[in-house]
C-alpha positions in Angstrom: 37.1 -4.5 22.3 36.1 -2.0 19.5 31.6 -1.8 19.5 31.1 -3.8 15.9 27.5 -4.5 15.4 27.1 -5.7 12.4 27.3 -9.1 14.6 24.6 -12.2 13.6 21.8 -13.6 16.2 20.6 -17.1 14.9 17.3 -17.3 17.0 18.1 -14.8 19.6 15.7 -12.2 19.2 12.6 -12.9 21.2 10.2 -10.3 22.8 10.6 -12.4 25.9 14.2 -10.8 26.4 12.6 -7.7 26.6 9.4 -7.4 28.4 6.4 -10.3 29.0 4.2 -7.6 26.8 3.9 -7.4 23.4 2.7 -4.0 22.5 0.1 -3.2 19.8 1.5 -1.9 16.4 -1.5 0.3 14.6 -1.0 0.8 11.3 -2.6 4.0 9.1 -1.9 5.9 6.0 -1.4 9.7 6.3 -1.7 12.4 3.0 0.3 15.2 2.0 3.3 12.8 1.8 5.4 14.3 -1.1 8.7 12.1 -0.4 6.0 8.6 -1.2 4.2 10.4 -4.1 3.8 8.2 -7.0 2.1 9.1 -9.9 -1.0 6.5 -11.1 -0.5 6.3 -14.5 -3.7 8.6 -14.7 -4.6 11.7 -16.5 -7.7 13.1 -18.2 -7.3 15.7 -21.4 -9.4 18.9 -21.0 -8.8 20.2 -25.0 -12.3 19.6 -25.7 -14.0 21.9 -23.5 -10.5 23.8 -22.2 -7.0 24.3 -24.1 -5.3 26.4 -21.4 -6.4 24.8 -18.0 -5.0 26.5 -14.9 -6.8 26.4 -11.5 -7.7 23.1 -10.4 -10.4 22.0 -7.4 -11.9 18.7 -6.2 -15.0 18.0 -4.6 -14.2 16.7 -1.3 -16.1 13.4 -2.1 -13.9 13.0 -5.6 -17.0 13.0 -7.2 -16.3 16.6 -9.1 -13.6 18.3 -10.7 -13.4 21.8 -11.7 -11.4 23.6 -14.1 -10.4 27.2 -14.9 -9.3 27.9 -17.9 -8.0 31.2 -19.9 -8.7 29.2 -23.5 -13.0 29.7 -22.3 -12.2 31.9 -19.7 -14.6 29.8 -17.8 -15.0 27.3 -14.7 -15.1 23.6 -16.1 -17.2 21.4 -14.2 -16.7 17.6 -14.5 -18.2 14.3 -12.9 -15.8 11.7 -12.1 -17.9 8.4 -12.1 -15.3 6.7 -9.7 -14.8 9.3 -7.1 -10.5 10.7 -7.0 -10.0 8.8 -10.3 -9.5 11.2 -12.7 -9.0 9.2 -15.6 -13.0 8.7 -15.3 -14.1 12.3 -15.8 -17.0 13.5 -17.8 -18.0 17.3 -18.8 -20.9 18.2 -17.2 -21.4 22.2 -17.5 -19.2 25.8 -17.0 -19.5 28.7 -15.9 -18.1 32.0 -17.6 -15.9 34.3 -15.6 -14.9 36.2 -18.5 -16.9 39.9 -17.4 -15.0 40.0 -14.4 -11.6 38.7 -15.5 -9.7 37.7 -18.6 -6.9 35.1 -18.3 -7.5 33.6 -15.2 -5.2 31.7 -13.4 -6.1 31.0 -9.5 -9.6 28.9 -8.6 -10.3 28.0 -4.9 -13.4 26.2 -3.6 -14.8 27.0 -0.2 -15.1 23.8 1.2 -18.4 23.3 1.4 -19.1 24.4 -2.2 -21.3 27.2 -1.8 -18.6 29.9 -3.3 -16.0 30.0 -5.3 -13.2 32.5 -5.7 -11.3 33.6 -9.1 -8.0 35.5 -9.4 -6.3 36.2 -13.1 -3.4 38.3 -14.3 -5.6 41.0 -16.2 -7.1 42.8 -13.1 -4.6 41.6 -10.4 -8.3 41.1 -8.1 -9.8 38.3 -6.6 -13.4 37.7 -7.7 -16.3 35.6 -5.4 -18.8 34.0 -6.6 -21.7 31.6 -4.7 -24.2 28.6 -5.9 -27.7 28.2 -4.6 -26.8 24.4 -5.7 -23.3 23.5 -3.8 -20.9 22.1 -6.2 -23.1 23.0 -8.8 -21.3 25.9 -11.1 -25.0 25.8 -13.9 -26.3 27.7 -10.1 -23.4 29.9 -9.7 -23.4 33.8 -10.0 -21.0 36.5 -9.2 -21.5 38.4 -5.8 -20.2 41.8 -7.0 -17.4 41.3 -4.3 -13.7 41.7 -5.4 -10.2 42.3 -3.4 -7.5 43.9 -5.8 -4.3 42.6 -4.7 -2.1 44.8 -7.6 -0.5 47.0 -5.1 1.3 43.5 -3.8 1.6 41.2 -7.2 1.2 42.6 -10.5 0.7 39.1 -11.6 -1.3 36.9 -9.4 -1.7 33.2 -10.0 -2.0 31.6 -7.1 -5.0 31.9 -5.2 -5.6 29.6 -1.8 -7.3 30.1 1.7 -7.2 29.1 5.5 -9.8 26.1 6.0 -11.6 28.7 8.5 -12.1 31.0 5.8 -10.4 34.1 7.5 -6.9 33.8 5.7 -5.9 34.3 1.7 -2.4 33.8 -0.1 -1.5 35.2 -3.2 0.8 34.0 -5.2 2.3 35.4 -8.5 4.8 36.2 -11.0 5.7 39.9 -10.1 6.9 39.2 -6.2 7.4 35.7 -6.8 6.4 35.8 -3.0 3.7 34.1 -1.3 1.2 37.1 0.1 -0.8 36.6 3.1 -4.2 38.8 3.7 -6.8 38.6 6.8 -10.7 38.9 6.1 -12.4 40.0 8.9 -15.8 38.3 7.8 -14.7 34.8 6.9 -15.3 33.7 2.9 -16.2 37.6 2.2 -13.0 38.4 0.0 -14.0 42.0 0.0 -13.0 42.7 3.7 -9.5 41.2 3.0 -6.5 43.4 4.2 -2.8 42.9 3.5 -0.8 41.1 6.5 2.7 42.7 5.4 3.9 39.2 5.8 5.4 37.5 2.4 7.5 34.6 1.8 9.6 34.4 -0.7 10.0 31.3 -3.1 12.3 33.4 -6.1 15.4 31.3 -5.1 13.2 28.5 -6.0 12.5 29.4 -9.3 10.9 32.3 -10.5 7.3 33.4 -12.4 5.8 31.3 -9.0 2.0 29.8 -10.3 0.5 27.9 -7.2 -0.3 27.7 -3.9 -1.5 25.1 -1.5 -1.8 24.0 1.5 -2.8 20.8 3.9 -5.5 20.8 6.1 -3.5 22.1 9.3 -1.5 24.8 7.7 1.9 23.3 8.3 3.1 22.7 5.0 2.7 25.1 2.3 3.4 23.7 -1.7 4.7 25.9 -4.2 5.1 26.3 -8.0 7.0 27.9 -10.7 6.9 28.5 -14.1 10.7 27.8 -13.9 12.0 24.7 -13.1 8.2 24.2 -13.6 8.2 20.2 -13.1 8.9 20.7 -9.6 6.0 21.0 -6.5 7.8 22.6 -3.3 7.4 21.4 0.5 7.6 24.4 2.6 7.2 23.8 6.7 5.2 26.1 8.8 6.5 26.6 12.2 3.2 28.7 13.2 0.2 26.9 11.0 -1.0 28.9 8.3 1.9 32.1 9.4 3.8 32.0 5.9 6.7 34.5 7.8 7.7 30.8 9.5 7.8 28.9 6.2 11.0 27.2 5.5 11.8 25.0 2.1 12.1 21.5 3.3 11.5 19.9 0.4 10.7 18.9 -3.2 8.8 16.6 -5.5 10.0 16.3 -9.5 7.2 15.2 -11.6 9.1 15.6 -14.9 9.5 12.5 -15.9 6.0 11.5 -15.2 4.4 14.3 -18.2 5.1 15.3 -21.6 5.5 18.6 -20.7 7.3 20.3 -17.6 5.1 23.3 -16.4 2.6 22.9 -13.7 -0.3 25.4 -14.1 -2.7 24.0 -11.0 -2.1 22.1 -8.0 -4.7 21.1 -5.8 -4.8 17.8 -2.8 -7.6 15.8 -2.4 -8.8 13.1 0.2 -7.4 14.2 3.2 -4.2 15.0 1.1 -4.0 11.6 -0.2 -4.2 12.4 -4.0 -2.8 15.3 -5.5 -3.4 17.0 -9.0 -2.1 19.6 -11.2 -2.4 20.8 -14.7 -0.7 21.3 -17.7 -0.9 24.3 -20.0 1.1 22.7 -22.5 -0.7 19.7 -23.2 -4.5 20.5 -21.7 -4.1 17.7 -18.9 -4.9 16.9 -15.7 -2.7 14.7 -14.2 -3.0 12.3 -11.0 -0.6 11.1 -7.7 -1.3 9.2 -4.7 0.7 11.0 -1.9 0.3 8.4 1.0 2.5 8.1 3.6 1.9 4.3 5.8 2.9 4.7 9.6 3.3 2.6 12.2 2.7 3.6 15.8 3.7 2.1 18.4 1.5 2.4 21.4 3.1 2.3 24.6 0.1 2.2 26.9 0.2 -1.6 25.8 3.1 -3.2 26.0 6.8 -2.1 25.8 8.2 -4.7 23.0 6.7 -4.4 18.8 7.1 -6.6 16.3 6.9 -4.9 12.6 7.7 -6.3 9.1 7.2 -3.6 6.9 5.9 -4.8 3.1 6.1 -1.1 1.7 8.0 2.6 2.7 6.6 3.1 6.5 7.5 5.8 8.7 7.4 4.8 12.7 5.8 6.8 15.2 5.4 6.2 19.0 2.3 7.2 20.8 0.7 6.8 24.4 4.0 7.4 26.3 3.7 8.0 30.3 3.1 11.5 31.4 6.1 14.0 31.6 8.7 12.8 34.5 8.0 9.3 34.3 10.7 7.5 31.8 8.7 5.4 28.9 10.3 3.0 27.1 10.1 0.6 23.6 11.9 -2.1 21.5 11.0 -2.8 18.0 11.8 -5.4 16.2 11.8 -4.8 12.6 12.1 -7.2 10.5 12.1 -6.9 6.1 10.8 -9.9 4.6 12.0 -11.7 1.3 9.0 -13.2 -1.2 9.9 -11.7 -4.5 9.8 -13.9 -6.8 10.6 -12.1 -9.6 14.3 -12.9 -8.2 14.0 -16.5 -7.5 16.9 -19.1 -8.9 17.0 -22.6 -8.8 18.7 -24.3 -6.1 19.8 -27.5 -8.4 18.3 -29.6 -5.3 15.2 -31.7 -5.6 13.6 -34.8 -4.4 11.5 -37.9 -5.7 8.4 -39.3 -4.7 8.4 -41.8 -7.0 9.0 -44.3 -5.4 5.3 -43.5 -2.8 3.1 -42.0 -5.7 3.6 -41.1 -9.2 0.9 -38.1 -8.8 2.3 -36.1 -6.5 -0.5 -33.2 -6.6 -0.1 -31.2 -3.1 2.7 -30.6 0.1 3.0 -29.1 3.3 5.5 -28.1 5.4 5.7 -28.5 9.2 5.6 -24.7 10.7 9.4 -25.8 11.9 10.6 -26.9 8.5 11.5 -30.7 10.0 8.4 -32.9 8.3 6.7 -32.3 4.6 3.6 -34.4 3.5 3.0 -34.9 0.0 -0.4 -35.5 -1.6 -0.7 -38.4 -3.6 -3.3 -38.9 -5.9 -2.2 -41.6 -7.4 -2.5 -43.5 -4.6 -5.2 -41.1 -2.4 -2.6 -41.5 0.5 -0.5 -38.5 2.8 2.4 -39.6 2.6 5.1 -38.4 5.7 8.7 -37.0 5.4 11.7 -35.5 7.5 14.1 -33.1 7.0 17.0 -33.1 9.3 18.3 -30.1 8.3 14.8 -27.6 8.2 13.6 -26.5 4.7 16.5 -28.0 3.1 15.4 -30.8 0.6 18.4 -32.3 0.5 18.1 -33.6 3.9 14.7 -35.4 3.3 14.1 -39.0 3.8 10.7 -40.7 3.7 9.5 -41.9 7.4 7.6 -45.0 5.8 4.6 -43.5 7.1 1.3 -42.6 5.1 -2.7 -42.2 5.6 -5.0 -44.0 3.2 -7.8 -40.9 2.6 -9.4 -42.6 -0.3 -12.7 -43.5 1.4 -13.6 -39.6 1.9 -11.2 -38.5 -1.5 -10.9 -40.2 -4.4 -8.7 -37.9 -6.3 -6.4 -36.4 -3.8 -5.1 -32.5 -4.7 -3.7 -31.1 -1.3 -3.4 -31.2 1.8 -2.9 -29.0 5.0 -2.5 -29.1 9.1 -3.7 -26.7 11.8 -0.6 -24.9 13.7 -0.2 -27.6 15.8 -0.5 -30.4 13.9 -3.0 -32.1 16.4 -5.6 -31.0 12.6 -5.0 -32.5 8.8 -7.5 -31.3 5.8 -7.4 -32.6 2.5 -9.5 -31.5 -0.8 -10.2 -33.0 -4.1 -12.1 -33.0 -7.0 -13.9 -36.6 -6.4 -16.3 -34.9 -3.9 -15.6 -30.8 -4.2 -15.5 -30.6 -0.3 -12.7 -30.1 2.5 -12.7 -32.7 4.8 -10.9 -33.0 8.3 -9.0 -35.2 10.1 -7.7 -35.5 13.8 -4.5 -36.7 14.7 -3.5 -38.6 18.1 -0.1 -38.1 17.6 0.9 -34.8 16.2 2.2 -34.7 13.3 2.2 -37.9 12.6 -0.5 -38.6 10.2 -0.4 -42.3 10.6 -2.8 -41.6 13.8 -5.3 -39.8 11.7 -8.6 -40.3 12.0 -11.4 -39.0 9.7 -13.8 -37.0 12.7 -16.9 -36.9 9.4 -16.6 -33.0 9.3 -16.8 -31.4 5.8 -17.2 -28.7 4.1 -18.7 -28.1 0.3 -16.5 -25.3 -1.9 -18.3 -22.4 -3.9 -16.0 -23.7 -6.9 -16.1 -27.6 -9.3 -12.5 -28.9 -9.1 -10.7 -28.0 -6.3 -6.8 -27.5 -6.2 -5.2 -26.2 -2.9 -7.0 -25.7 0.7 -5.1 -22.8 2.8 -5.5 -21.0 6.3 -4.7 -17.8 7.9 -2.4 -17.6 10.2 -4.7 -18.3 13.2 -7.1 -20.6 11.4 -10.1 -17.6 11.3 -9.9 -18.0 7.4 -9.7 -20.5 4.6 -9.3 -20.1 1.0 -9.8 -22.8 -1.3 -8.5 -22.8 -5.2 -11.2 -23.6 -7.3 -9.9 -24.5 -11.5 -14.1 -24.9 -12.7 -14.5 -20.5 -12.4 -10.3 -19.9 -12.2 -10.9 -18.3 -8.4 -10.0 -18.5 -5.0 -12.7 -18.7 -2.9 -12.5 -16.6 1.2 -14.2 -18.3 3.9 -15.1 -17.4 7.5 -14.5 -20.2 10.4 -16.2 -18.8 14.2 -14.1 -21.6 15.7 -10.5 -21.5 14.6 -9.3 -24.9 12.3 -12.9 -26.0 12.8 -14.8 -26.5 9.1 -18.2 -27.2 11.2 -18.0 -23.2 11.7 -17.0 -22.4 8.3 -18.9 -20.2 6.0 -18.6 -18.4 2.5 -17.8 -14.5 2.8 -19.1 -13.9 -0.7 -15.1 -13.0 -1.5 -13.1 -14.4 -4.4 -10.2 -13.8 -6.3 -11.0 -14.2 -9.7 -7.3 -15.0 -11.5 -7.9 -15.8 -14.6 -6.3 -13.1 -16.2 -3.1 -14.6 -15.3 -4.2 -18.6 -15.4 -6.0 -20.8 -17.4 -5.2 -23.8 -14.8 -4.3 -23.0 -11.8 -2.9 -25.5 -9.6 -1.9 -24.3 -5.4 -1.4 -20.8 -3.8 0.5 -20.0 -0.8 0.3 -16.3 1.1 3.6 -15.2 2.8 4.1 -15.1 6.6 1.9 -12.4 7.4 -1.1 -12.4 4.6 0.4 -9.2 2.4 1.4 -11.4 -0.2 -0.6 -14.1 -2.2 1.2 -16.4 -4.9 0.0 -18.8 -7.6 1.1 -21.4 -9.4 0.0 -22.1 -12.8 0.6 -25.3 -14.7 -0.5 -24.5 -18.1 1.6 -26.6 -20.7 -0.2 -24.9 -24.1 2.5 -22.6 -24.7 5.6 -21.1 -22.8 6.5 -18.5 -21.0 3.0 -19.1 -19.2 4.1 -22.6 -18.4 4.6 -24.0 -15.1 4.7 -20.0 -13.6 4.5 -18.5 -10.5 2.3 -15.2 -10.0 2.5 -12.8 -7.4 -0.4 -10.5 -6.1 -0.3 -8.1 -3.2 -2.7 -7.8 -0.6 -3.3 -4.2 1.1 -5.3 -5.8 3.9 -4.0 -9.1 5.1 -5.7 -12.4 4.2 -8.7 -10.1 2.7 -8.9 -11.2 -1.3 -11.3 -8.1 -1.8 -7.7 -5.8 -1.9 -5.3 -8.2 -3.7 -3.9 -7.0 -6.8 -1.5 -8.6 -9.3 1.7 -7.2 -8.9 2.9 -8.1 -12.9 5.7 -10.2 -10.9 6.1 -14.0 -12.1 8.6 -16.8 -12.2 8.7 -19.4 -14.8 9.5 -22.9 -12.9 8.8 -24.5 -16.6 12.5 -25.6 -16.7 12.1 -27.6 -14.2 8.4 -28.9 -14.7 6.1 -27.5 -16.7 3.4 -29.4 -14.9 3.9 -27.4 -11.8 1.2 -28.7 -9.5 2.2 -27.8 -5.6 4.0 -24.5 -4.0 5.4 -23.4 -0.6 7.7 -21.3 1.1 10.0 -21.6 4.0 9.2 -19.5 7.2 11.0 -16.4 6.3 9.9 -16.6 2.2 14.4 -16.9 1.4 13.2 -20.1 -0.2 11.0 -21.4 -2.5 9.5 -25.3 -3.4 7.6 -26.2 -6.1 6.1 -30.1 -7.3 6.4 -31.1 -10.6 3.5 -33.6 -11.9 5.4 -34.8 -14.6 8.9 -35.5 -12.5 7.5 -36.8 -9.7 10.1 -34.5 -8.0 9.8 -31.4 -5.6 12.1 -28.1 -6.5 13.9 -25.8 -4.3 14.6 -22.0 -5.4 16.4 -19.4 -3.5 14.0 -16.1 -3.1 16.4 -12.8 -3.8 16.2 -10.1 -1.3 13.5 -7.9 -3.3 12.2 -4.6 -3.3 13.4 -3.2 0.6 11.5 -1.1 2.1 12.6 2.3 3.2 11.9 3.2 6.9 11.8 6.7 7.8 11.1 8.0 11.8 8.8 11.0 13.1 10.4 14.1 14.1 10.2 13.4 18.0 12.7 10.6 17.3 16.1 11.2 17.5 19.3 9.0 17.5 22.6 9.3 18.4 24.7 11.7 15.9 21.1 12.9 14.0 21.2 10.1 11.6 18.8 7.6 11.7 20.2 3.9 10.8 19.7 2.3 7.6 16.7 0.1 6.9 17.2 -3.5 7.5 18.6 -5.8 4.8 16.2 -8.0 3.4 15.5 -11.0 5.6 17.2 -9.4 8.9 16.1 -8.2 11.9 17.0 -4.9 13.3 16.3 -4.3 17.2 16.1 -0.4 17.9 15.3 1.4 21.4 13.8 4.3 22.6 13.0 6.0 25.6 11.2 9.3 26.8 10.9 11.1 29.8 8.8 14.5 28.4 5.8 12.9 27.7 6.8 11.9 24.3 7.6 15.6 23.2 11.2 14.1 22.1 12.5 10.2 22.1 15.9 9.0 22.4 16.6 6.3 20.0 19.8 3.5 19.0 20.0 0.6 17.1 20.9 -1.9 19.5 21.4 -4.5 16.9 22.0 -4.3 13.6 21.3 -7.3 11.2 20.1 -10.1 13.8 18.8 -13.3 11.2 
């Protein structure tokens, strides 16, 4: 039988299989990432003060920005009132460097801002200069120390040094050829002596302009006046040895400027920005260069669980020592929830026939029971689905919970995760209350246990929880916001408190009427009923959150989905447990909607260089809504990892 695994496994992936432990995922962000650079849609214009900006530096802070310039022959020095945003810059002073050098091209900040170093292409030297104030160029004065570099570049215009101080790379037009010096007393350019060691970048593109580096030394970024859009990765097999430099890379910004010819490039924040300059057009422009990793530590368990919701790379860390095999399964699942691709089903059901306000709904975790709330009647009333998440199987149970004498006017409703909890909220009393069932799940054995809890916000819409019941967010239509509280005791409101977080949303609603967050708390999604004028009708908006379930880092993502031809009214929304569907209650109908969720943006997954698969290709990310199940095992301590896909596509 031929190996085919592009096989399906309904409910067969469990970490159980594996291993009892589940092993701790920890997620960061790493800089100098080229292959994620994105450009911010940020730039600041230096015409006033500078019309031919070169060298670029950044205050390590991003509180400063500094320019040189051939136009002033001068070093530009500028605030930037929301530190790495350069769109936020303001001239502050400059300093002239024209007596020791016309036309300069190369700047370079030691990095504690004490001295500063100048190289231009009409003495072919390197100039140092120091401030009394750090970062402060009104303190700065020349040292009278110089290195000529002229016998090695006619035409030097990149200028960079080793963190240490006791390397410096040239870079120029002449040799097209990176240049490496030593200084024997570190940031004092005048004992600087040639290494002999170059590294040529000409097949790159000639009349070379910059050079960079990261923080280690192991990746080098180049330059050219040719092909001048592009920024080169170069890998350094020996940090900061430019004789081991090999081109492994390259990042076009062309289609990001209006004009195609870097003149400075500098990193900032660890390497997670990056700026350059333009000649042609007197502009600083501005990337993010993050790279997000997962690691898999496997000093804690041997089985991970990750659902990517951008470009990761995975690492593994914390394998056994050398001679002692270590081994790991992930899991890695991409999730759906774009709704910018959603479609209508053509399935929906009435609730008519219980309450002709149908205002809020929840789902049973499992799919098999949905409760509507019905303000016309203040009652929960009780559903099953004998097929999960699919409407068409729904039939009312004939079962319902009178909530009238706590909530008058009914908007939503919710359960803990084990359905042993109900909470409902309303605009009657502006409070959550809660209720405890017998019977879970069956709210006919509710009972009222005279806990509450009074909202930051007039009019409440939607109550939601976390995933573990640590949080709850309430939708609040008197200030348009969603509203972040704190419970000590999971699902218990008697421990709930206000974390002085909202989510103000009325830039995208003027009445907003539920929200719902995806599986894992990255994404957050509101529904709108507005009925003045369309497209904003009955709409869906979608926001992004960088740290789960924490509204202080949501954005809107300028993703939405009119449900308006359906009901404009839209008061209720939910997902299924994997976000491939979508349900949405319409006042005016009386009628809940299903819509099919597209697959979405997928995320790419890349691996660390100690990982290596069968045949040196790694698979392909996961199709949206799959689960992929890799391996991988080591034996040197980590050094290298073996790696497969053992399946590919499981649902």
């Amino acid at each position: 039988m031929s190996n085919n695994k592009d096989f399906k496994v309904k409910n067969g992936i469990q970490p159980t299989v594996y291993q009892e432990s589940l092993g701790t995922v920890v997620s960061a962000v790493e800089g100098y990432s080229l292959s994620s650079a994105s450009y911010d849609s940020k730039s600041f214009a230096t015409t006033t003060e500078e019309n031919a900006p070169h060298g670029i530096s950044v205050k390590p802070d991003g509180t400063k920005l500094f320019v040189l310039g051939n136009g002033g022959d001068d070093v530009g020095e500028y605030t930037l009132s929301t530190p790495y945003d350069i769109s936020t810059a303001s001239f502050v002073d400059s300093f002239s460097v024209a007596t020791q050098l016309s036309l300069p091209r190369g700047l370079f900040f030691k990095p504690d801002g004490t001295k500063f170093y100048a190289v231009g292409t009409s003495t072919d030297k390197v100039f140092q200069y120091s401030m009394t104030t750090a970062w402060d160029v009104s303190t700065a004065s020349y040292e009278s120390k110089e290195f000529s570099v002229g016998t090695q570049e006619t035409s030097p215009y990149g200028l960079s040094f080793k963190t240490d101080g006791t390397k410096m790379y040239i870079l120029g037009m002449g040799a097209n050829s990176v240049l490496q010096y030593t200084l024997s007393t570190a940031w004092d350019v005048s004992t600087a002596s040639y290494d002999s060691v170059s590294y040529s970048v000409s097949s790159l593109g000639t009349l070379a302009v910059c050079v960079v580096f990261n923080d280690t030394g192991t990746e080098m970024y180049t330059t050219s006046a040719v092909n001048g859009g592009f920024v080169r990765i170069h890998t350094l097999t020996t940090a900061w040895e430019v004789s081991t430099a090999s081109h492994t890379g390259s990042l076009d910004t062309t289609g990001d400027m209006t004009a195609s010819q870097i003149g400075g490039l500098v990193f900032a924040d660890s390497g997670k920005k990056m700026y350059f300059s333009q000649q042609a057009n007197d502009t600083i422009y501005q990337y993010s260069t993050v790279l997000a990793t997962n690691s898999l530590d496997l000093s804690t368990g041997s089985v991970f669980e990750v659902t990517p919701t951008s470009d990761i790379q995975v690492n593994l860390s914390n394998p056994a020592a050398s001679g002692t095999v270590s081994q790991g399964t992930l899991l890695l699942r991409l999730p759906r929830y774009d709704v910018s691709n959603a479609s209508y089903d053509s399935v929906n059901f009435s609730f008519a026939t219980q309450d002709g306000v149908p205002l809020g709904f929840a789902f049973k975790p499992d799919g098999t029971k949905l409760y509507i709330a019905g303000n016309q009647n203040d009652r929960i009333y009780q559903y099953s689905l004998s097929t999960a998440f699919d409407i068409s199987t729904m039939t009312y149970d004939n079962v319902s919970k009178y909530v009238g004498s706590e909530e008058l006017f009914l908007a939503g409703v919710r359960f803990n995760n084990d359905g042993t909890k109900m909470y409902v909220v309303g605009y009657n009393t502006d409070e959550v209350e809660e209720y405890n069932l017998s019977t879970a799940w069956n709210v006919s054995t509710a009972t009222y246990n005279s806990v509450n809890f009074s909202i930051s916000d007039t009019n409440p819409r939607e109550v939601i929880f976390n995933s573990d019941g640590s949080k709850m967010y309430v939708l609040g239509d008197g200030n348009l916001s969603i509203y972040q509280y704190s419970l000590s005791t999971n699902f218990d409101l008697s421990t709930a408190s206000y974390n002085n977080v909202s989510l103000s949303v009325s830039a995208q609603s003027t009445e907003p009427t539920s929200m719902a967050f995806n599986s894992d708390g990255t994404k957050l999604f509101l529904l709108d009923r507005e009925t003045v004028l369309p497209p904003n009708a009955g709409a869906v908006y979608q926001y992004t959150l960088s740290t789960a379930y924490d509204l202080s880092t949501a954005s809107y993502d300028s993703v939405s989905f009119s449900v308006a031809s359906q009901d404009a009214n839209a008061y209720g929304i939910g997902f299924d447990s994997d976000g491939s569907k979508m349900y949405v209650l319409g006042y005016n109908t009386d009628l809940i909607y299903q819509y099919t969720i597209g697959s979405g943006v997928e995320s790419t997954i890349t691996y660390d260089s100690t990982i290596q698969f069968g045949g040196g290709t790694a698979p392909d990310s996961p199709a949206a809504n799959e689960t992929d199940v890799l391996t991988f095992s080591t034996r040197d301590g980590g050094t290298t990892y073996q790696a497969a896909q053992a399946i590919d596509g499981a649902v």
